[in-house]
C-alpha positions in Angstrom: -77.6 -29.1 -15.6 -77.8 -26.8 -12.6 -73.5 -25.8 -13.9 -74.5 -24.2 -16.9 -77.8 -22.6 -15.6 -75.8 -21.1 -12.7 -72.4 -20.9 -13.0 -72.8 -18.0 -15.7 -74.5 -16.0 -12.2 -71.6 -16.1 -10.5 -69.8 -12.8 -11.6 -73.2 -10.6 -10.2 -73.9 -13.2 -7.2 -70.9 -14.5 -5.4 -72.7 -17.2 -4.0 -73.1 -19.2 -7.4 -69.5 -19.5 -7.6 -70.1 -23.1 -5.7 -71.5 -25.0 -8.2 -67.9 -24.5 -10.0 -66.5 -27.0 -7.2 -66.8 -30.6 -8.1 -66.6 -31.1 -4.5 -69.8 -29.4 -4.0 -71.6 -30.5 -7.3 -70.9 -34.1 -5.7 -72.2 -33.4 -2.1 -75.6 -32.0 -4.1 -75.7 -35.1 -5.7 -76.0 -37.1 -2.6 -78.2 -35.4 -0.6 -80.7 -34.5 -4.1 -80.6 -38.6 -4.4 -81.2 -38.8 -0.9 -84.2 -36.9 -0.9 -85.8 -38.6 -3.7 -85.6 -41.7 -2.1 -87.2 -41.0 0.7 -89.7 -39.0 -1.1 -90.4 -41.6 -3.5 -89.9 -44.4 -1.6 -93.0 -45.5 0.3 -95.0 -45.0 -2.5 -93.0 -47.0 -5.0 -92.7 -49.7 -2.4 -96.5 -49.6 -2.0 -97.3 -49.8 -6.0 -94.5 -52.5 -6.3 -96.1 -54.6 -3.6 -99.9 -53.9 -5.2 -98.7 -55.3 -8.7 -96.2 -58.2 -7.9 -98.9 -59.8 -5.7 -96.5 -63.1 -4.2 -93.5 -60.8 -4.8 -90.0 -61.9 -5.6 -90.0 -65.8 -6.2 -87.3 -67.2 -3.6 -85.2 -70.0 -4.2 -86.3 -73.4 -3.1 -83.1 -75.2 -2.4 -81.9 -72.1 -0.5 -81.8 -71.9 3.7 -85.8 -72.7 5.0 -85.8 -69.4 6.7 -85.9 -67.6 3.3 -88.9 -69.1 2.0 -90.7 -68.1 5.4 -89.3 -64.7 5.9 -89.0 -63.4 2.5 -91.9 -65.0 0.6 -93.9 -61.9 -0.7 -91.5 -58.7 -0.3 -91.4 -57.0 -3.7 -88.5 -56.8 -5.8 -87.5 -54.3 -8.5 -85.8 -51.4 -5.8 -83.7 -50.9 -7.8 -86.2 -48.9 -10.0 -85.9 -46.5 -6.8 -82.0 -46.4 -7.3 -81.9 -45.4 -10.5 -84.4 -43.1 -10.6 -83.0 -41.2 -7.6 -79.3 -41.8 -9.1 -80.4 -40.3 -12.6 -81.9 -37.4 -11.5 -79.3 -36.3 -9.2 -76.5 -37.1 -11.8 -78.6 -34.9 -14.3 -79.3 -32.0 -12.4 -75.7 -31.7 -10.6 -72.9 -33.4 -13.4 -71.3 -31.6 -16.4 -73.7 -33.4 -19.3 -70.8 -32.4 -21.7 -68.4 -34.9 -19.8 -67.9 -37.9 -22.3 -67.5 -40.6 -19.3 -70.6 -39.5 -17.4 -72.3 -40.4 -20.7 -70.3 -43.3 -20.8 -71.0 -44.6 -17.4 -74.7 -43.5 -17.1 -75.1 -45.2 -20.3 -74.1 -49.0 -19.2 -75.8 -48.2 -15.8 -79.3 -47.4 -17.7 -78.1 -50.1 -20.1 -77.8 -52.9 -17.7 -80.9 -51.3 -15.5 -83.0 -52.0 -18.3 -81.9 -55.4 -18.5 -82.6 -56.3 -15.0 -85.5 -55.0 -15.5 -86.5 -57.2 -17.8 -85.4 -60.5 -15.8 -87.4 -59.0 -12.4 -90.6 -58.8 -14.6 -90.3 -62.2 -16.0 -89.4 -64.2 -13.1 -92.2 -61.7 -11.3 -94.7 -62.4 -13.8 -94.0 -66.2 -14.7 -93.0 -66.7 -10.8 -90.0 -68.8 -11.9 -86.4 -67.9 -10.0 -84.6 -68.3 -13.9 -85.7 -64.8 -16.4 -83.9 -63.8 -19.3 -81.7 -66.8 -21.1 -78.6 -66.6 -19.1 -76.6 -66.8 -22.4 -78.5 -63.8 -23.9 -78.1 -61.8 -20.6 -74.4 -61.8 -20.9 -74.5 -61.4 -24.6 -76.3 -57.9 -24.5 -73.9 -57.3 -20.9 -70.9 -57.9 -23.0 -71.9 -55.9 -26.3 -73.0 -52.8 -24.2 -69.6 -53.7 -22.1 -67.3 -53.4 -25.3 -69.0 -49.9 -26.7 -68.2 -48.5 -23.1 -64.9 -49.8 -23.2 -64.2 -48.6 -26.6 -65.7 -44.9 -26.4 -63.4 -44.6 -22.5 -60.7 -45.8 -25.0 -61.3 -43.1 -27.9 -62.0 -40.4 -25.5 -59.0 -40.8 -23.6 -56.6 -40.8 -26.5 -57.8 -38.0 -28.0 -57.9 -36.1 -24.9 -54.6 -33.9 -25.3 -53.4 -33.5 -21.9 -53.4 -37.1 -21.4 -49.7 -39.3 -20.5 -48.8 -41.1 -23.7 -49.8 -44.8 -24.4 -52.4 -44.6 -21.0 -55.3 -45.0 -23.3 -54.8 -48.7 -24.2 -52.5 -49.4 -21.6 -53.2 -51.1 -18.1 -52.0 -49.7 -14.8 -50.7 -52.7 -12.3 -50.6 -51.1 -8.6 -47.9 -51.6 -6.3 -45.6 -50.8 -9.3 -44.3 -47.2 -9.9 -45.0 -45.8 -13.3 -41.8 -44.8 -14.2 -40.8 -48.8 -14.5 -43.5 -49.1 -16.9 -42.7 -46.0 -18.8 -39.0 -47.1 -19.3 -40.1 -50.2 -20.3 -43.0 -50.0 -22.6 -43.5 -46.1 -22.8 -46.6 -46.3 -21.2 -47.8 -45.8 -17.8 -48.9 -49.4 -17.7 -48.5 -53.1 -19.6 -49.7 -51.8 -23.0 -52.8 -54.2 -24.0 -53.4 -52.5 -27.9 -57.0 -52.3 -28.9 -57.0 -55.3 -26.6 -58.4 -53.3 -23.6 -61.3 -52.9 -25.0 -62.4 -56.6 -24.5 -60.4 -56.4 -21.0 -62.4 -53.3 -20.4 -65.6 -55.0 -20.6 -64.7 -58.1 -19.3 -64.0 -55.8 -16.3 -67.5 -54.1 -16.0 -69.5 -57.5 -16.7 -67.4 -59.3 -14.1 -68.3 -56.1 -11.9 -72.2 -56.7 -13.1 -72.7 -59.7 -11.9 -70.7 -60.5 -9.1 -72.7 -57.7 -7.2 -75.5 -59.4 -8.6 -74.2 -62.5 -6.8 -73.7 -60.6 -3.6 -77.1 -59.1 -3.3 -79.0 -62.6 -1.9 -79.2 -61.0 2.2 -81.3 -57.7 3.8 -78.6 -54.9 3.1 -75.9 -57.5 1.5 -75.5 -55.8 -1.6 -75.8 -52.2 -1.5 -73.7 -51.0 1.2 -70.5 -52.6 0.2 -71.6 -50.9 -2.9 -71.3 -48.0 -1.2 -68.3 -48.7 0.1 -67.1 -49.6 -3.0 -68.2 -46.6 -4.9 -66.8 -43.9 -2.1 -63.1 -45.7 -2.8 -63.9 -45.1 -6.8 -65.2 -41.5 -5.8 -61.6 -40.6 -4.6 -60.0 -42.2 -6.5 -61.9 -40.2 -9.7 -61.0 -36.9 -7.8 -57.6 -37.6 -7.4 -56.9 -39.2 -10.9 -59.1 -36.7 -12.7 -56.9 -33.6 -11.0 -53.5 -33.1 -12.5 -51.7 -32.3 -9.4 -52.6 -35.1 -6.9 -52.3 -37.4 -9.6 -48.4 -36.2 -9.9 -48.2 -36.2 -6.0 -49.1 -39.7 -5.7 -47.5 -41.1 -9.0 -50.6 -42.2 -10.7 -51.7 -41.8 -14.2 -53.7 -38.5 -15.1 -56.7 -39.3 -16.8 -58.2 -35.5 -18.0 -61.6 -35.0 -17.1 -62.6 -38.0 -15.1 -63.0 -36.3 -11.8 -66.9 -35.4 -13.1 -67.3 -39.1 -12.2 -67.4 -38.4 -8.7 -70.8 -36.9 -9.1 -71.8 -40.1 -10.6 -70.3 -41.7 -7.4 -71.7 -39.0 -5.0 -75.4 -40.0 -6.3 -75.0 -43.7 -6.0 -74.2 -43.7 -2.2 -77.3 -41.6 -1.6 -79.4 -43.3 -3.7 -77.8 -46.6 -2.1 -78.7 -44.5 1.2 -82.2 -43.6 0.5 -82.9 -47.8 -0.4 -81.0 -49.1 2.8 -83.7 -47.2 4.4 -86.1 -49.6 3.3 -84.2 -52.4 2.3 -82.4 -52.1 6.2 -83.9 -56.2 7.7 -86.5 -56.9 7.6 -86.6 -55.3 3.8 -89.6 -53.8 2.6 -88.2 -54.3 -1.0 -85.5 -55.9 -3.0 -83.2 -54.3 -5.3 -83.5 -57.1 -7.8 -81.7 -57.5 -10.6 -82.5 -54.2 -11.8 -80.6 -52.6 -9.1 -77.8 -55.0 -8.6 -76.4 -55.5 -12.6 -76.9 -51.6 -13.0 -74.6 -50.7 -9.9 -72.3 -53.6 -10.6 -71.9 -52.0 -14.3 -71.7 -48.1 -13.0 -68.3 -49.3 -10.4 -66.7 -51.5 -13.5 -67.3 -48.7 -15.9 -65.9 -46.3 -13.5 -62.6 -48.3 -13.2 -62.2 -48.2 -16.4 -62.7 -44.8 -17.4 -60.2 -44.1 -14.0 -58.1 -46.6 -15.4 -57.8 -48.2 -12.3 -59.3 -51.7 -13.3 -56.8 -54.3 -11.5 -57.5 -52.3 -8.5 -61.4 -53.4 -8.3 -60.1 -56.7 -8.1 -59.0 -55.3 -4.0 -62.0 -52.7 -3.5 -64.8 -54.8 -5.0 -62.9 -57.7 -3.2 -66.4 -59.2 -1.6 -68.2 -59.4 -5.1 -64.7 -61.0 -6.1 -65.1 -64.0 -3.4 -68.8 -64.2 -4.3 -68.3 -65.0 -7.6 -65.6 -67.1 -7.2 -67.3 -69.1 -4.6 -69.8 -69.6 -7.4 -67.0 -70.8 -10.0 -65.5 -73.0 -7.3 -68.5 -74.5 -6.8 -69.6 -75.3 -10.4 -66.6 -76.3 -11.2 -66.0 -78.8 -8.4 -69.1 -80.4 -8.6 -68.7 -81.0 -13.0 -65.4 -82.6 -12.4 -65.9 -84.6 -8.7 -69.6 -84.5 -8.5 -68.5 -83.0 -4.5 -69.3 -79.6 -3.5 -66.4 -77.5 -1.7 -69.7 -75.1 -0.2 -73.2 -76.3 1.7 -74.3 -73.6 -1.3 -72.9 -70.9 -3.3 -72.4 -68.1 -3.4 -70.8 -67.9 -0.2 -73.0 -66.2 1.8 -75.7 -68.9 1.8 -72.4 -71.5 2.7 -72.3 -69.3 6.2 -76.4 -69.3 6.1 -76.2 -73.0 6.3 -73.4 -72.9 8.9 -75.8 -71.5 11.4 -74.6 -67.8 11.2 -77.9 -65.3 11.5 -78.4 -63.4 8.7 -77.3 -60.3 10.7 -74.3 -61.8 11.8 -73.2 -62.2 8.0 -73.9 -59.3 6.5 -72.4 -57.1 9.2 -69.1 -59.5 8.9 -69.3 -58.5 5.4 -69.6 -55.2 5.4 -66.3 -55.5 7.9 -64.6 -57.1 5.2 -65.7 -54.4 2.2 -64.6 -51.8 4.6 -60.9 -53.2 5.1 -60.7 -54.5 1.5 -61.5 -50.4 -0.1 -59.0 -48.9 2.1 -56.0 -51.6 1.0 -57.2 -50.2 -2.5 -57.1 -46.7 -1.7 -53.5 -47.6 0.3 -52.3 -48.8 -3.4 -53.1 -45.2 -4.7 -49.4 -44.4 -2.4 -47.4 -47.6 -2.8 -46.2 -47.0 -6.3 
């Protein structure tokens, strides 16, 4: 908003030429969510805790410390994110960029839905909320309409390669193989990316959903996570890095960084009070809405295989939660103490502290291998 306001100034007052920088328009957005956060914050957390009474209900088959130490901290931060995220994205984003509709729209989407789940389980003090099977069916039909409008928009955008709009890029593989071979920068899906698509921002969803059972767990390999997908819009969304480093262009999709720039401060500003002990929990309506924004950003970046390496922590946890299921339907034996994986370690003996650090560690080497893919094509 503050682009169209002030940009025009910028012939009179030389000063105003800034806000043309996406750069700069991004930096506002993290220290604006930042702000809000902090601003916000104490109060929220107070309301929160005056209304939810006992607080988040905690698991009784999880590790005994839980039910001691977190028994009565409020859940629903992520109320705080998104607040703090949308206002920054608002005032500092291009609001005629298609994908920051599209993004902000299954972020909000799958906000909302969280939100929903926090209140029941709140309210009924149960651990299960909305019907899994429902959850996934409003995930999913949210999912496809993002993947389909990144789809339309990108074809029609006319600077765009040919064939990138329904085709998937594979990293560690130079375009121009793909190109010869399929006349396409990647393995040309059809209208078949648009399931992919959203297979790929509800597998984001709820993995980080998974991930966010510890103080801090969640949100800064979020962070993490989103800072790789920041670059990674910049360089994709500008037509001459994109040709330095042999990546698809994708016209327009740099604005996304903005989106980016306000998540890590907004995942600043609730670290601050979700840092152990946490004040507050993001809940579920923190943890589907980021998990949606990174999978949403993938796929307008086109850069959807590569979340399989940056989001590579929410990968494990999710798997550990597959491997788990599946081993004990068909042995009736359990491969972890408890899943997801996080708890296994829990039950192991590790501290809390001594986990989550490990796996921020891990988040940290696992988005630098995906930026390093960015050069090996």
């Amino acid at each position: 908003m503050l682009y169209y306001f002030l940009t025009p100034l910028a012939d009179d007052f030389q000063l105003f030429n800034v806000f043309r920088y996406l750069t700069f328009r991004t930096g506002g957005a993290i220290m604006t969510a930042l702000l809000i956060s902090f601003i916000l914050g104490p109060s929220l957390i107070k309301w929160m805790r005056q209304k939810q009474g006992r607080g988040q209900p905690i698991r009784k088959d999880g590790p005994p410390s839980h039910i001691i130490e977190k028994a009565g901290t409020p859940t629903m931060g992520g109320v705080l994110i998104l607040l703090s995220l949308t206002v920054a994205v608002f005032l500092w984003a291009r609001l005629d960029n298609v994908y920051v509709w599209i993004v902000m729209g299954v972020t909000l989407s799958f906000g909302l839905l969280g939100f929903i789940d926090d209140y029941l389980k709140v309210t009924q003090q149960t651990s299960s909320g909305v019907v899994g099977g429902l959850k996934l069916a409003v995930q999913f039909a949210v999912a496809l309409l993002a993947g389909y409008f990144c789809v339309t928009a990108l074809a029609a955008a006319p600077d765009a390669p040919v064939g990138i709009a329904t085709s998937v890029g594979v990293p560690f593989f130079p375009i121009r193989l793909f190109e010869e071979w399929f006349n396409a920068p990647g393995v040309p899906l059809g209208w078949f990316i648009v399931p992919f698509a959203s297979f790929v921002i509800v597998g984001a969803s709820n993995t980080v959903n998974l991930t966010d059972g510890l103080d801090g767990l969640a949100i800064v390999p979020v962070m993490i996570a989103v800072s790789a997908y920041s670059l990674i819009t910049y360089l994709v969304g500008n037509i001459i890095y994109a040709k330095y480093l042999g990546v698809p262009y994708v016209p327009e999709v740099g604005e996304l960084a903005i989106i980016g720039g306000a998540i890590i401060g907004a995942g600043l500003g609730f670290l601050w009070y979700n840092a152990p002990p946490a004040a507050i929990f993001m809940g579920d309506t923190g943890s589907l809405a980021l998990g949606g924004a990174i999978g949403s950003i993938a796929v307008a970046t086109k850069h959807e295989i590569v979340l399989v390496i940056v989001g590579g922590l929410f990968v494990l946890e999710g798997l550990s939660v597959m491997i788990q299921i599946a081993s004990f339907k068909l042995t009736g034996k359990r491969v972890f103490r408890m899943a997801p994986i996080h708890h296994h370690f829990e039950h192991l003996g590790w501290k809390e502290s001594t986990i989550v650090i490990r796996f921020w560690i891990i988040a940290v080497i696992l988005a630098l291998i995906g930026l390093a893919t960015l050069k090996l094509r």
